[in-house]
Residue, then its C-alpha position, 0 to 999 in steps of 0.5 A: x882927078x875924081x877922087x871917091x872918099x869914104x866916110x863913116x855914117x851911123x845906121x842904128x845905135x853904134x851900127x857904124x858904117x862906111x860910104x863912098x863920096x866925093x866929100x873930103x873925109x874930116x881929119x880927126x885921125x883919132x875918131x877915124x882909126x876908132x870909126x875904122x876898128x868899130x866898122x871892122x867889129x861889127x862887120x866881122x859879126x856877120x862872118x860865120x865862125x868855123x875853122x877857116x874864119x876863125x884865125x882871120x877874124x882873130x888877126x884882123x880884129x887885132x890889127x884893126x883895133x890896134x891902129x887907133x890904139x897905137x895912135x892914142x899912144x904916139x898922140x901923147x908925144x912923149x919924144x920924137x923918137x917914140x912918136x915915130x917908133x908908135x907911129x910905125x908900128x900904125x903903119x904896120x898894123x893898117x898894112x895888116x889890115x889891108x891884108x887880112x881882110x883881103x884874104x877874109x873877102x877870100x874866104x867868105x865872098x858875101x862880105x865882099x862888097x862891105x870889106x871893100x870900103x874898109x880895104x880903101x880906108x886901111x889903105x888911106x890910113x896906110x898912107x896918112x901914117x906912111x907920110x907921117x912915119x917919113x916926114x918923123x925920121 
């Protein structure tokens, strides 16, 4: 099976950017989830601000920035316990952020087409934390 991966490719300075391709993704999950929350700000910079924006942009900056925040956390391994308490709480948050930026697509459809690769990559993180939060209890 074809499977298309995403990787993250620098553009200008910190313009980081996600692309499809057939190359495995390197599995730093750190400088991943850092990679991810970098593509979401700079994406949700384009967004116009009004009312109907403001709260998904809020919220999806939270959770897109707290997956490698919470990871940083759970990569201390203070006891099995917290590793998989932290780790659920990544789970949660890349579900999140699978969420608010479909509803953000929703609302202001010319971001569509670059919300779509950081849906599948919240959607990889998702199942790489899932896996983990399963294979901890």
């Amino acid at each position: 099976m074809d499977r298309t991966h995403v990787k993250y490719v620098q553009y200008e300075s910190l313009d980081w950017r996600l692309e499809e391709t057939s190359e495995r993704h390197p599995f730093d999950l750190g400088e991943r989830t850092a990679r991810f929350a970098e593509a979401v700000i700079l994406m949700l910079k384009k967004v116009p601000r009004g009312p109907h924006n403001d709260r998904l942009i809020d919220q999806l900056t939270g959770c897109a920035t707290s997956i490698g925040a919470n990871y940083c956390e759970a990569d201390e391994k203070h006891s099995r316990n917290d590793f998989h308490h932290i780790v659920g709480r990544c789970k949660k948050e890349a579900k999140e952020s699978k969420f608010f930026l479909r509803m953000l697509a929703t609302a202001e459809p010319s971001i569509t087409d670059e919300a779509r690769p950081l849906y599948r990559e919240a959607n990889e993180l998702l199942l790489i934390f899932a896996a983990t939060y399963r294979k901890t209890a």
